[in-house]
DOMIVEX-939208 format. One record per residue: residue number from 1; residue in one letter; z, y, x of N, C-alpha, C, O in turn. Coordinates in pm, whole numbers, plus 50000, padded with zeros to 5 digits. Layout:
DOMIVEX-939208
seq; type; n.c3; n.c2; n.c1; ca.c3; ca.c2; ca.c1; c.c3; c.c2; c.c1; o.c3; o.c2; o.c1
NUM; A; Z; Y; X; Z; Y; X; Z; Y; X; Z; Y; X .
...
This chain:
DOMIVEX-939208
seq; type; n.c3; n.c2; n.c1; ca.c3; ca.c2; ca.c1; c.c3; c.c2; c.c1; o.c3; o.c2; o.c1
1; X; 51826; 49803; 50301; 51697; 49741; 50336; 51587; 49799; 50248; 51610; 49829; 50131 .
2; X; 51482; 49814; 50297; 51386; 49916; 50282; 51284; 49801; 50173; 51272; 49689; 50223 .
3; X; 51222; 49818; 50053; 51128; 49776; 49981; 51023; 49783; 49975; 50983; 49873; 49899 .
4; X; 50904; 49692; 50051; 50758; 49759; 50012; 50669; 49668; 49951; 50647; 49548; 49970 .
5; X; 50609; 49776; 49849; 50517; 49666; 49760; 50371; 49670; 49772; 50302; 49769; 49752 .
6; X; 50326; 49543; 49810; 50176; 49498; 49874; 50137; 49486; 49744; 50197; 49436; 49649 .
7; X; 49989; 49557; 49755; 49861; 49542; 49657; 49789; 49471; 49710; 49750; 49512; 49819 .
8; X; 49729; 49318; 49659; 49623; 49332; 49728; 49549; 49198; 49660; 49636; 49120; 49620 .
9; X; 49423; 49153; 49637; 49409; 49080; 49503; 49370; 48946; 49632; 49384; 48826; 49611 .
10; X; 49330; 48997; 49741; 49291; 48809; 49813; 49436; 48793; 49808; 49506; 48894; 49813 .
11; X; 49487; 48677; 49799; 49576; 48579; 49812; 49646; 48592; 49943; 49762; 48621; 49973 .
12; X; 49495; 48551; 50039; 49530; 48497; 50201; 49558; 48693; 50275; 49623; 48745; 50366 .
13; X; 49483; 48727; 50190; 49568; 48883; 50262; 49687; 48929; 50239; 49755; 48979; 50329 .
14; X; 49734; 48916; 50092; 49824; 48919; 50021; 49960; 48869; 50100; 50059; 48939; 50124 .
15; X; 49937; 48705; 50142; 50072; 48631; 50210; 50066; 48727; 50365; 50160; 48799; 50398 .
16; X; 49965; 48715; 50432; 49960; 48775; 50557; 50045; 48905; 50580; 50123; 48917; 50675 .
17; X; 50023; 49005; 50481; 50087; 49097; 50476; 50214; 49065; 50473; 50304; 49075; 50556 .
18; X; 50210; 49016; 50336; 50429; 48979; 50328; 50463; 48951; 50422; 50549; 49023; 50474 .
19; X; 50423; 48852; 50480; 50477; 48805; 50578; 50492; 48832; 50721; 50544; 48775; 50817 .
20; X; 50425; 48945; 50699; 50424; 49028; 50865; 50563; 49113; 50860; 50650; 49127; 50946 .
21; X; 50550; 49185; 50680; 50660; 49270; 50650; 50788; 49210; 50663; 50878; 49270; 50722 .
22; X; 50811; 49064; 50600; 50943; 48989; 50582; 50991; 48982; 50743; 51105; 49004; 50784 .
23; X; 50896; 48951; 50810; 50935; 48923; 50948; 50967; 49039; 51008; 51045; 49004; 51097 .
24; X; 50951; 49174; 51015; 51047; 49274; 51006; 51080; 49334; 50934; 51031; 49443; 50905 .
25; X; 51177; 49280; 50880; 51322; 49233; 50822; 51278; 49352; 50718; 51358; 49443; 50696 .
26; X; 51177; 49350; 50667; 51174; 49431; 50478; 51163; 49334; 50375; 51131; 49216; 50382 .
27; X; 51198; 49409; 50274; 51214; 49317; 50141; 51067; 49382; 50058; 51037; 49491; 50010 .
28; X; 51000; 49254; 50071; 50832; 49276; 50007; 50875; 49203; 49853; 50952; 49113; 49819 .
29; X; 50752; 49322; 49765; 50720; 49290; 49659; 50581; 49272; 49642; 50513; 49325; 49730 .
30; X; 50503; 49196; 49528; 50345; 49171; 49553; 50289; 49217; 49417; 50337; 49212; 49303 .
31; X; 50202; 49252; 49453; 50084; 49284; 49279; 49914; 49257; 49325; 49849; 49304; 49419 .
32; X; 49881; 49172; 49229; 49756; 49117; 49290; 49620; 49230; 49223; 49497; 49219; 49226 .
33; X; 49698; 49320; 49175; 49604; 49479; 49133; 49665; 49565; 49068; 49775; 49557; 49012 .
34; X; 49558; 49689; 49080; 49644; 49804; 49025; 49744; 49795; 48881; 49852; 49843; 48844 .
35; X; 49678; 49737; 48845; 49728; 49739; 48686; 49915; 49704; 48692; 50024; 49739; 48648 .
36; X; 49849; 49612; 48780; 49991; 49546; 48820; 50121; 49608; 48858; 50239; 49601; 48822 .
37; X; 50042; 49679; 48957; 50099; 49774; 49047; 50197; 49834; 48975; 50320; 49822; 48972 .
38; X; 50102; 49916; 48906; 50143; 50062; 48833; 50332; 49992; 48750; 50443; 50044; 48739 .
39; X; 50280; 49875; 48717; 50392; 49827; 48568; 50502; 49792; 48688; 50618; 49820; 48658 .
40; X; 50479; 49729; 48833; 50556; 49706; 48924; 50651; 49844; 48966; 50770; 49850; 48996 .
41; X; 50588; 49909; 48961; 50660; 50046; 49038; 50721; 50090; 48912; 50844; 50095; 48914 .
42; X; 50646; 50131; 48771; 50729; 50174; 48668; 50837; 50090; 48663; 50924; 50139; 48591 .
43; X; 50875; 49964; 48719; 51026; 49897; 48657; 51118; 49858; 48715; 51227; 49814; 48678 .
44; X; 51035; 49892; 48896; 51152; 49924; 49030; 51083; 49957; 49126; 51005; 49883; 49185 .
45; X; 51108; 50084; 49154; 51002; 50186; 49240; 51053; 50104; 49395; 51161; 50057; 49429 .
46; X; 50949; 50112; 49447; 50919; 50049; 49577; 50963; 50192; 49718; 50952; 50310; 49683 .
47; X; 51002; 50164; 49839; 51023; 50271; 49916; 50884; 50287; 49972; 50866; 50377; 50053 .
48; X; 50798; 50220; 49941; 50676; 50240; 50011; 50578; 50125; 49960; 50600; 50008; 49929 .
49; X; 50458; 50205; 49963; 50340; 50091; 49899; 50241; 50060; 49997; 50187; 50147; 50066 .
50; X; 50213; 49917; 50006; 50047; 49932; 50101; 49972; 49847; 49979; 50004; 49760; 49899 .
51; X; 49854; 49924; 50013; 49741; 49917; 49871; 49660; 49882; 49944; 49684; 49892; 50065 .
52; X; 49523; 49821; 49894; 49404; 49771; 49871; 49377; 49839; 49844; 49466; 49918; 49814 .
53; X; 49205; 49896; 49819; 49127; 49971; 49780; 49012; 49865; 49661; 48995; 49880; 49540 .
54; X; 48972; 49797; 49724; 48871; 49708; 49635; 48941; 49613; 49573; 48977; 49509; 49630 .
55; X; 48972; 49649; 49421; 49092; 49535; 49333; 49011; 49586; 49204; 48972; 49695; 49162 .
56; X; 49004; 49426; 49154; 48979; 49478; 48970; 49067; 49554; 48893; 49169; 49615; 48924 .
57; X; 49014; 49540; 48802; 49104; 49656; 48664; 49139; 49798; 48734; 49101; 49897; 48672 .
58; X; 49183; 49809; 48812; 49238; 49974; 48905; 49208; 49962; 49035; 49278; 49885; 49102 .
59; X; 49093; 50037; 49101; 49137; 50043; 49222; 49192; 50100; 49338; 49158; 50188; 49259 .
60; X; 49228; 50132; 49416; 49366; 50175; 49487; 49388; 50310; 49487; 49497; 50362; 49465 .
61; X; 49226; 50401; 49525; 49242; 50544; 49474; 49291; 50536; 49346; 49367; 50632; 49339 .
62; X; 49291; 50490; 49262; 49346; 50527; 49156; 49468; 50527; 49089; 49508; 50594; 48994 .
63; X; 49552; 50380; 49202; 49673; 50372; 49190; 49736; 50467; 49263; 49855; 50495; 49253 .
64; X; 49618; 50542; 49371; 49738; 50598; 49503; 49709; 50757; 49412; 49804; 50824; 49454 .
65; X; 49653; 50823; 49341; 49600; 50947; 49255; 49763; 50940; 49146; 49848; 51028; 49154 .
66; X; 49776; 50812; 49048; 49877; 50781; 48953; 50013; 50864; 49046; 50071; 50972; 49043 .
67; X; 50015; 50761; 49109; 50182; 50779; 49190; 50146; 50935; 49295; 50247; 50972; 49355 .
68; X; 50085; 50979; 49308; 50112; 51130; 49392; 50144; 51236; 49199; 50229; 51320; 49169 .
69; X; 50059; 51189; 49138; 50062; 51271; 49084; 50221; 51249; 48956; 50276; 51352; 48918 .
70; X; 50252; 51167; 48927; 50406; 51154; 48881; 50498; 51210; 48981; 50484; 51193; 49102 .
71; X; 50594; 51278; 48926; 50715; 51329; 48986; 50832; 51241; 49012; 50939; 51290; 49048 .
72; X; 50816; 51102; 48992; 50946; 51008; 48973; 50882; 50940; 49123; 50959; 50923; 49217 .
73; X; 50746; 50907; 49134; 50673; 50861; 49271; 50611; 50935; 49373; 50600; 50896; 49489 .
74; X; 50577; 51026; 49336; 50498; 51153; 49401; 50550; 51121; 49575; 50470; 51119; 49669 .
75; X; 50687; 51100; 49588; 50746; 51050; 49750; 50707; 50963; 49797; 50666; 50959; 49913 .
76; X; 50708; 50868; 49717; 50653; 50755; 49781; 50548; 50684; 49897; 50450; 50618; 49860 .
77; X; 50575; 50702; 50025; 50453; 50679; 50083; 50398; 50557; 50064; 50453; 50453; 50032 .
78; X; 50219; 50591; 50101; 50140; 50498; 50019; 50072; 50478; 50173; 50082; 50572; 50252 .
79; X; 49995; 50342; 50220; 49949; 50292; 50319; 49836; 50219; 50231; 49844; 50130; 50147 .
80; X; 49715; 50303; 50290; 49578; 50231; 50189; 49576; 50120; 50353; 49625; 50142; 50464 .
81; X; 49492; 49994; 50296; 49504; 49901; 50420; 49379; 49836; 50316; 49388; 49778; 50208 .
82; X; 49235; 49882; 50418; 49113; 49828; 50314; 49029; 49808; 50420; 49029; 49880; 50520 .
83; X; 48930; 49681; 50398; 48790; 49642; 50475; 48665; 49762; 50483; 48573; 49755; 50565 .
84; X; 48680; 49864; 50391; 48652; 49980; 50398; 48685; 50067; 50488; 48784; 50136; 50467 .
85; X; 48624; 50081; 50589; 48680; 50114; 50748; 48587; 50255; 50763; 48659; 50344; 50808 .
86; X; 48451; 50300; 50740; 48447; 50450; 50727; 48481; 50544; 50738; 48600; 50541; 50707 .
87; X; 48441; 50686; 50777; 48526; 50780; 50850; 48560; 50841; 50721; 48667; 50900; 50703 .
88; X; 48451; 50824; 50613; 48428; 50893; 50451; 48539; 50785; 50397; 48643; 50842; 50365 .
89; X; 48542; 50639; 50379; 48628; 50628; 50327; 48830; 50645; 50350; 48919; 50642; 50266 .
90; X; 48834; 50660; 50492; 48948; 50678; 50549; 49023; 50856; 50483; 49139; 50888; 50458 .
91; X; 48892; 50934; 50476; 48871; 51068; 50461; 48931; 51045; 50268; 49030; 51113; 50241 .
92; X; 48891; 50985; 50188; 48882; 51000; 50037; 49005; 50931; 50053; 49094; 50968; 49976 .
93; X; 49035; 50829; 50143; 49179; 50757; 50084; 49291; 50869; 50103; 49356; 50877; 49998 .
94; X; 49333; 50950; 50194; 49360; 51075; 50252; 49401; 51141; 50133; 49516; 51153; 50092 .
95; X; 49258; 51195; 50064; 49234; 51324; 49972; 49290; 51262; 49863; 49343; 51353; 49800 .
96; X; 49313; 51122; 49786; 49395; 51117; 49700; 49542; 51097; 49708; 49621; 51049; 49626 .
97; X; 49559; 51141; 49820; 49715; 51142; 49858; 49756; 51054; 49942; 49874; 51068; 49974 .
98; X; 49689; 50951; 49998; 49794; 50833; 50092; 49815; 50876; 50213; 49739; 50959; 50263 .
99; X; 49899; 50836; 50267; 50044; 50913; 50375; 49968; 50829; 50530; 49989; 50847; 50650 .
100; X; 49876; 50734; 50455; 49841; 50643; 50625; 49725; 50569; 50572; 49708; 50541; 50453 .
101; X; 49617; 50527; 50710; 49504; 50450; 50586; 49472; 50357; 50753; 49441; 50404; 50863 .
102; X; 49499; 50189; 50704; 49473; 50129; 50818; 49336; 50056; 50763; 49314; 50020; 50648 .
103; X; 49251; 50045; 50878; 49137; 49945; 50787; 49136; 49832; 50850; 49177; 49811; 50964 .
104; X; 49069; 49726; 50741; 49100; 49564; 50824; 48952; 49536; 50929; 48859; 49613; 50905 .
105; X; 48938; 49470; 50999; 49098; 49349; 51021; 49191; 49478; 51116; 49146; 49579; 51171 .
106; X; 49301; 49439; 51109; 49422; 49539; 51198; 49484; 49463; 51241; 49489; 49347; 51200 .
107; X; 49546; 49507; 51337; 49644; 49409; 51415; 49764; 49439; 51398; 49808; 49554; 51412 .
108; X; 49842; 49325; 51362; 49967; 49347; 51284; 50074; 49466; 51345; 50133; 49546; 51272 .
109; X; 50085; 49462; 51476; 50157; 49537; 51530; 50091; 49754; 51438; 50147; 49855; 51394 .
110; X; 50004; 49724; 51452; 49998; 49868; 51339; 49991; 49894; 51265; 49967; 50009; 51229 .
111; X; 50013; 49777; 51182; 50060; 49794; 50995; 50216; 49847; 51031; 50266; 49959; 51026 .
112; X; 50282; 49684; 51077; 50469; 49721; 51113; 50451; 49871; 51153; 50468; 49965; 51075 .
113; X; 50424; 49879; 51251; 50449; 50064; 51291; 50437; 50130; 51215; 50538; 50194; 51187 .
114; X; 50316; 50157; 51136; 50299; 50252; 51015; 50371; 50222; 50949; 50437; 50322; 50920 .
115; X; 50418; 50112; 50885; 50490; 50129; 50705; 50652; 50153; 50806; 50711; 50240; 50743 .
116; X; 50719; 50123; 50899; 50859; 50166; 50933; 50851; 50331; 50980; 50936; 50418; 50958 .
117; X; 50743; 50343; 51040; 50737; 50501; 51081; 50739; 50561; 50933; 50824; 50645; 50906 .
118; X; 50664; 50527; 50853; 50713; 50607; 50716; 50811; 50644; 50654; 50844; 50750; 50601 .
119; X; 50891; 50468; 50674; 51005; 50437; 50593; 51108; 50521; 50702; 51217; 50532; 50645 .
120; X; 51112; 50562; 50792; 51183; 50635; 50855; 51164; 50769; 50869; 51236; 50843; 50935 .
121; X; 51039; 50812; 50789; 51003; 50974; 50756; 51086; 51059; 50624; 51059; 51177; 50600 .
């Protein structure tokens, strides 16, 4: 069973997500920001991350820049999933490495698709 760990600092986005993921049948982990993140993945790497972009202390380019650029995460696909919907910001989430960039609101059916189409890449 496949592991993915949600970034994301609202709460009510936060459960939404898990719970779209739990309901097909993945085993979710949560970090309510980068900082978090980063210490989450250093102490059990995730098969796949969906990030936030707008989070205190780190924000998601910067978590998704960290993990391309380590060799222990560098695989890891990363799913930026931000209210930041822009062709520029879809474009920069991209250029620091993330593997998929959904912007909100999304409809659940194309988060599930993206993070299993990954997890099956």
């Amino acid at each position: 069973m496949s592991t993915v760990l949600v970034v994301e600092d609202s709460v009510t986005q936060r459960e939404m997500i898990s719970n779209l993921l739990k309901g097909s049948g993945l085993t979710v982990a949560v970090a309510s920001d980068g900082v978090e993140a980063i210490e989450r993945i250093k102490d059990n790497c995730p098969d796949l991350v969906v990030l936030d972009i707008v989070m205190p202390r780190m924000n998601g380019y910067e978590v998704c820049r960290r993990l391309k650029a380590d060799p222990k995460t560098q695989n890891v696909p990363v799913v930026m999933c931000s209210s930041k919907g822009e062709e520029f910001d879809r474009y920069w989430g991209m250029k620091q490495g993330a593997d998929a960039y959904i912007a909100k609101p999304f409809q659940p059916t194309e988060l599930v698709g993206t993070v299993k189409q990954l997890l099956r890449g």
